[in-house]
GUVO-753398 format. One line per 10 residues: their letters; for each residue x, z, y of C-alpha. Coordinates in Angstrom, 3 decimals. Example, Ala and Ser with C-alpha at 12.3 -4.5 7.8 and 13.67 -1.06 7.14 Angstrom:
GUVO-753398
AS) 12.300:7.800:-4.500  13.670:7.140:-1.060 .
***
This chain:
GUVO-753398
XXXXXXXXXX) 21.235:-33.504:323.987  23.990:-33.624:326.802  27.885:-33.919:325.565  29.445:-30.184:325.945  32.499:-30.134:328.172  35.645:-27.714:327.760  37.073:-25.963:330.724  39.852:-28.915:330.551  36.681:-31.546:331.422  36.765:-33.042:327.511 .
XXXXXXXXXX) 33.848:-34.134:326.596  32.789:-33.387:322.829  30.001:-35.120:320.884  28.219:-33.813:318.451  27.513:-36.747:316.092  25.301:-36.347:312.950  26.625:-37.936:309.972  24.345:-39.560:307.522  26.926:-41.345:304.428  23.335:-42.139:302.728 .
XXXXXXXXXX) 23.752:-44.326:299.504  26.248:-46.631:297.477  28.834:-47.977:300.062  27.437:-46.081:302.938  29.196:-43.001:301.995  32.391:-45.415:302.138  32.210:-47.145:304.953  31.003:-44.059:307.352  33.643:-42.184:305.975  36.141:-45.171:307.177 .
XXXXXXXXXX) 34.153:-44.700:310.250  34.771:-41.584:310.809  38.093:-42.211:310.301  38.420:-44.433:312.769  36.862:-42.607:315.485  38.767:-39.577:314.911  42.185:-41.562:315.584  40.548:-43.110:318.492  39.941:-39.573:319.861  43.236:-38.230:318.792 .
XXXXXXXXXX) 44.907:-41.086:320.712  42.337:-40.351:323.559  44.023:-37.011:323.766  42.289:-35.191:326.607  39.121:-37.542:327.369  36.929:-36.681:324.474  36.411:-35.266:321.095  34.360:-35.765:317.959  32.465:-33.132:316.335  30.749:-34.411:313.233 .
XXXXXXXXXX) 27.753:-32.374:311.259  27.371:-34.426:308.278  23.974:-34.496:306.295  23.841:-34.829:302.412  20.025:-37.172:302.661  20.683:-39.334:300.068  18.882:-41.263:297.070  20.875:-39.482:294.338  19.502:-35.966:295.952  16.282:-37.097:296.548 .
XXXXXXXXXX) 16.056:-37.499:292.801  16.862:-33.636:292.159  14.992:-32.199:294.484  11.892:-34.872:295.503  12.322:-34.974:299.145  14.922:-37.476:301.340  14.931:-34.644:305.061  14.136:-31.382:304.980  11.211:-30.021:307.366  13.242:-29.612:310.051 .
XXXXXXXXXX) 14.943:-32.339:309.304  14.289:-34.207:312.817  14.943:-30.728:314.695  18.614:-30.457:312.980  19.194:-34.323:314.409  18.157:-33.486:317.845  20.699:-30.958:318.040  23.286:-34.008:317.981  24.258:-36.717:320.585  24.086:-39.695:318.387 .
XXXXXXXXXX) 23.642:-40.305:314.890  25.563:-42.375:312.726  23.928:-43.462:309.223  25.726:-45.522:306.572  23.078:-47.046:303.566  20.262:-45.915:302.255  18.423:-47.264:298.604  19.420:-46.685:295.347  17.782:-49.151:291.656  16.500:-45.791:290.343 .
XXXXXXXXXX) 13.878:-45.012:293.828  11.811:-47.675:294.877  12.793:-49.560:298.004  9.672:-48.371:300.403  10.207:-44.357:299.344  13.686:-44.298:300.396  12.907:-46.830:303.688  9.913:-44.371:304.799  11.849:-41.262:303.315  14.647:-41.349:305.597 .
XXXXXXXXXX) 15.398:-44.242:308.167  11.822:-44.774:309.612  11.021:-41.590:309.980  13.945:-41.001:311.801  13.529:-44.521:313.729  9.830:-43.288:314.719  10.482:-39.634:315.781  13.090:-40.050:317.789  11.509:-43.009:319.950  14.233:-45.431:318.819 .
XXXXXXXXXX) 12.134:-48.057:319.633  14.883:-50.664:320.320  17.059:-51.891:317.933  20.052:-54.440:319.350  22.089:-56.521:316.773  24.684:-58.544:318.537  26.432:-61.115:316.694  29.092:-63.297:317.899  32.471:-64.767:315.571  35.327:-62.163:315.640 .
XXXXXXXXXX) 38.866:-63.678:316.059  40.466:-64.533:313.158  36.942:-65.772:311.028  36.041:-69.241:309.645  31.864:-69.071:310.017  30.320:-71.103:307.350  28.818:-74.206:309.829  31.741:-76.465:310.297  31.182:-77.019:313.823  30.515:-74.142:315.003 .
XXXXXXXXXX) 33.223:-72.380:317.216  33.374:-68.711:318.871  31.600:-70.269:322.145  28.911:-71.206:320.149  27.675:-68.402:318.668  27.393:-65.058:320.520  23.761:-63.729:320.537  22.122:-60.533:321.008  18.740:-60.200:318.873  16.824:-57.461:320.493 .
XXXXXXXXXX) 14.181:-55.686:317.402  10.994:-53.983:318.443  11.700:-51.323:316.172  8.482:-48.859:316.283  5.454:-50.781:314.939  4.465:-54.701:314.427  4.926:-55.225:310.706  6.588:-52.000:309.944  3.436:-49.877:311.469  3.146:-48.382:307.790 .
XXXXXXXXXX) -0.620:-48.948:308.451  -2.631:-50.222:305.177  -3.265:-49.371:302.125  -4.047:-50.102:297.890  -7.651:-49.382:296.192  -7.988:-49.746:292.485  -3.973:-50.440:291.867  -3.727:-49.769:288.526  -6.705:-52.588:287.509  -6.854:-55.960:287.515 .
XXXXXXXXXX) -9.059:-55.872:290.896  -6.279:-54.215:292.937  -6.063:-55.118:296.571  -4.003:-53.897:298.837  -3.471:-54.471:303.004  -0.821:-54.100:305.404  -1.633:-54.000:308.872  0.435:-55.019:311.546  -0.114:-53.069:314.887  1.079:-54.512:318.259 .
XXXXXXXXXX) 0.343:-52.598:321.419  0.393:-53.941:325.024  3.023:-50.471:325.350  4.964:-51.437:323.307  5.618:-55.284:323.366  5.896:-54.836:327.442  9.110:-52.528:326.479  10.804:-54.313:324.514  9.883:-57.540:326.526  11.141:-55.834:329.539 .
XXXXXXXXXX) 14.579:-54.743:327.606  15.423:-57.950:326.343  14.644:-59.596:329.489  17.594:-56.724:331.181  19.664:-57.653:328.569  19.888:-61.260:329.178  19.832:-60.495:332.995  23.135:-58.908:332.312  24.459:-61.475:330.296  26.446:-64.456:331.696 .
XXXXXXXXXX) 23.651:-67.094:330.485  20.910:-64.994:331.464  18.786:-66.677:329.019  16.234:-65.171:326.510  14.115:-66.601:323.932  11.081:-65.288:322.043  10.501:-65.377:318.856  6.804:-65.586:317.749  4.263:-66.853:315.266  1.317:-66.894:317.196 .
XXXXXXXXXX) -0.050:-70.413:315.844  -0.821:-68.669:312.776  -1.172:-65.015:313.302  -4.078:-65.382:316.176  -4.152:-61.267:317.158  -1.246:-59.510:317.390  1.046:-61.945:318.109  -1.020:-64.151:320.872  -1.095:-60.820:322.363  3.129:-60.681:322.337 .
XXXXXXXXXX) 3.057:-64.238:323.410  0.540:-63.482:326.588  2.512:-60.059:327.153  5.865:-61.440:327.431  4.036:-64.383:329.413  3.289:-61.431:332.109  6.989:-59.232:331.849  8.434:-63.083:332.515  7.313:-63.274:335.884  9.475:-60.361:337.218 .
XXXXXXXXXX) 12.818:-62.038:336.392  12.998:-65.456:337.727  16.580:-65.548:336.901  16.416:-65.459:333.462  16.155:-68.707:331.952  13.453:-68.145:328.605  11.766:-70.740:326.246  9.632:-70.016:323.181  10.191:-70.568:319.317  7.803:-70.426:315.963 .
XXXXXXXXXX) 10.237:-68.478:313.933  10.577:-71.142:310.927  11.687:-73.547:313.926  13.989:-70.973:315.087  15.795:-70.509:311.477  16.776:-74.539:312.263  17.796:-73.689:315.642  20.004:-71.142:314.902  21.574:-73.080:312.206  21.762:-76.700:313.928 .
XXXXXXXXXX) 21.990:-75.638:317.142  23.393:-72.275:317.428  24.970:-72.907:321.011  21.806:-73.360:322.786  20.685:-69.252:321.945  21.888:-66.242:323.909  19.684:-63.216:323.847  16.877:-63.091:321.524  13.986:-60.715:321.324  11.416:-60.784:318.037 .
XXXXXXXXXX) 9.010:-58.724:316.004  10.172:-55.512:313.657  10.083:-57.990:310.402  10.828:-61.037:312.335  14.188:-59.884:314.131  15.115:-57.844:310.403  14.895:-61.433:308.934  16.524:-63.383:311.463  19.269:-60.741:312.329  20.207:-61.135:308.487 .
XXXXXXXXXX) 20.574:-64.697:309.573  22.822:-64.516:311.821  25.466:-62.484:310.652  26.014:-64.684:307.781  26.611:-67.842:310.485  28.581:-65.586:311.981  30.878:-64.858:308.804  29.214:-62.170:306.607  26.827:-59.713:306.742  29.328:-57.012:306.778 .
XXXXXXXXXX) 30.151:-57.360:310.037  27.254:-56.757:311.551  26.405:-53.905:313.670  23.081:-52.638:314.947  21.735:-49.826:317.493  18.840:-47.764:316.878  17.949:-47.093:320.838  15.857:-44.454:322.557  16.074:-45.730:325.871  14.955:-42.884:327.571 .
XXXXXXXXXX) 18.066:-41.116:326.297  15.799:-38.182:325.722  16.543:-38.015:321.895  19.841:-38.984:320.055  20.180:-42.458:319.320  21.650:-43.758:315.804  24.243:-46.745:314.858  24.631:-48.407:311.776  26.116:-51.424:310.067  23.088:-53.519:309.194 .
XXXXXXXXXX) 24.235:-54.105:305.765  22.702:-52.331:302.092  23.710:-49.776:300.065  25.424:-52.691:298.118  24.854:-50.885:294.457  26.877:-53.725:292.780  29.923:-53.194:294.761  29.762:-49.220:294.914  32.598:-47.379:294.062  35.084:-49.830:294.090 .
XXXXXXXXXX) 36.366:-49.419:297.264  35.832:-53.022:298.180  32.947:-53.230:301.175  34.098:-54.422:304.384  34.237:-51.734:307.164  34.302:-54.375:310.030  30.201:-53.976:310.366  30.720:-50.007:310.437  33.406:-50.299:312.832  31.677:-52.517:315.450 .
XXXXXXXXXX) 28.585:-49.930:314.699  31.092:-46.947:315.846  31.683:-48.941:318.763  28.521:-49.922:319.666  27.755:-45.717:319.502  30.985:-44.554:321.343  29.547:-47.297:324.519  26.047:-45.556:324.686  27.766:-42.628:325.115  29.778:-43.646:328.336 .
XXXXXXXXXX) 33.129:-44.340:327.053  33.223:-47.958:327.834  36.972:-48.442:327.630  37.589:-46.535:324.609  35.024:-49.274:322.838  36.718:-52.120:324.181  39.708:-50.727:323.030  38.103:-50.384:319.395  36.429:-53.560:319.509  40.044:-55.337:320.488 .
XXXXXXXXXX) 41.908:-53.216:317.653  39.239:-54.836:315.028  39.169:-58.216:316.071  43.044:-58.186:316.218  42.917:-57.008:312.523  40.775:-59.651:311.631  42.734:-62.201:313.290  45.634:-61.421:311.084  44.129:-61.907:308.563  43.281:-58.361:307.035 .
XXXXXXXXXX) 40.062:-58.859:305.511  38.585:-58.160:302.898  36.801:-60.319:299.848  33.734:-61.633:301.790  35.870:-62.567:304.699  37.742:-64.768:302.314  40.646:-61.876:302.129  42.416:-60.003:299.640  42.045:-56.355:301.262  40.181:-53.254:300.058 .
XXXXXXXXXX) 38.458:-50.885:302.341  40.996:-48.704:302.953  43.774:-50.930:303.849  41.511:-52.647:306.680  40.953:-49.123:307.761  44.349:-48.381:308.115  44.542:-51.445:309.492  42.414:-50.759:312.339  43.879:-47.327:312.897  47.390:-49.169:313.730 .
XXXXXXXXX) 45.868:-51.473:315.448  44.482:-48.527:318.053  47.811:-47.320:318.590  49.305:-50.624:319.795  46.029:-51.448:321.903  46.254:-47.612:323.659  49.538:-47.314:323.948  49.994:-50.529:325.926  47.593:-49.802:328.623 .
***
């Protein structure tokens, strides 16, 4: 899908709005909000034109299904997609994952998923020593198969002799393209250094396969500077060591794990942002805070936007405006910094006030340049 232009040269994106569950529907309506003053201040540059879709836990209960049929057609229609939350106590955890977000992951070739994380002005991390310069990493997911294949299944599960499998599938395709994004990644980094992320002294298959893979992908960037860690080792690392990491490239389950990780070192996991990728740019791609549904929290108007925010971002960059995200990215970490936050960045502010926040924050940083 390419952006439609006016006769005045605006570009307009159509973005496909999925609120999803508990404080998804808050925070991607704060997102929203957000990028709808950054386009009114934008005046003339581009536009916003959300189609928002009701896929959600509580209407999955009512009428049995999380998409419609055409569910995937009505997405591709769109430029990007942003998603809030999805899972709700009363559905079980895999029906909404493989109702909604995999599905969508899977069809539309999303197959890289980047989760930078790095200490936003203005935030005390929880490791003592560890200052902005220490920790800024990009963790770069395979996000179409290893451990989240969906292969496997149960015999016999309601006796006592149930036994179920789950079958992780790695494929030379698709470990050689996400070992060949990471490796860009971290060639266009300052460091230009990359580590893998592997547990092949135990899992003897698949992963000795990533291991020799990346092993052969290495060989075409001799600039990039890349060692190798057991992932139990590398929960240490990033915890004792955190400055010697950069960009970081792991397994579906292995990078969901460690990514989880890392944005509490880096403060809290609701500032985390992550990008669903089709590199190929041949479908829309889709942006969302990393975060839950947060059921306990629902409601209250409490969550933290920050992670939503930085997701926005992260989706207004893939889709060429590079300034306008460094402009977004500037207004949030000057919020931060002065000390709007809210309870899990040791603040006192609710959702709304760091939204406004951030919305008078983009006036100052626009209007200056």
């Amino acid at each position: 899908m390419s952006p439609n232009t006016t006769n005045d040269s605006k570009r307009v994106f159509k973005i496909a709005s999925i609120p999803g569950d508990g404080i998804g529907t808050e925070i991607t309506s704060a997102a929203i909000e957000v990028l709808q003053k950054l386009a009114f201040i934008e005046e003339g540059k581009f536009s916003f034109e959300f189609n928002h879709f009701d896929w959600s836990s509580e209407n999955y209960v009512k009428r049995g299904w999380y998409m419609p049929a055409d569910g995937m057609d009505q997405l591709k229609k769109n430029d990007a997609i942003y998603f809030g939350a999805v899972g709700w106590p009363n559905v079980p955890d895999h029906i909404s994952l493989w109702g909604l977000i995999l599905p969508i992951r899977n069809s539309l070739n999303q197959y890289v998923n980047v989760r930078p994380t790095r200490i936003l002005r203005g935030i005390t991390p929880p490791l003592a020593k560890c200052g902005p310069n220490d920790l800024d990493w990009v963790i770069v997911r395979e996000n179409s198969e290893g451990e989240y294949a969906g292969h496997g299944g149960t015999t016999h599960g309601h006796s006592s002799h149930a036994v179920a499998t789950e079958v992780s599938i790695f494929t030379r395709v698709g470990i050689e393209r996400i070992t060949r994004f990471a490796f860009e990644t971290a060639k266009s980094r300052p460091r230009k250094k990359l580590t893998m992320v592997t547990k092949s002294n135990a899992q003897r298959h698949g992963m000795v396969l990533w291991d020799t893979v990346f092993a052969e992908v290495a060989k075409e960037y001799p600039d990039v500077q890349w060692d190798k860690m057991l992932v139990d080792a590398m929960t240490v690392r990033m915890t004792l060591q955190p400055q010697t990491l950069d960009t970081i490239v792991a397994t579906n389950l292995h990078a969901d794990i460690l990514s989880d990780l890392a944005a509490a070192l880096s403060g809290s996991i609701g500032i985390a942002p992550s990008s669903n990728l089709d590199p190929t740019r041949q479908n829309p791609s889709m942006f969302e805070p990393i975060h839950g549904s947060a059921p306990d929290i629902a409601g209250k108007g409490i969550a933290n936007p920050v992670g939503a925010f930085w997701s926005a971002a992260e989706m207004v960059r893939w889709l060429g405006m590079e300034e306008a995200a460094d402009a977004l990215m500037k207004a949030i970490e000057n919020v931060t910094e002065a000390g709007v936050r809210t309870k899990d960045l040791h603040g006192s502010s609710d959702t709304k006030a760091v939204t406004e926040a951030v919305c008078k924050e983009l006036e100052s940083v626009l209007g200056s340049r």
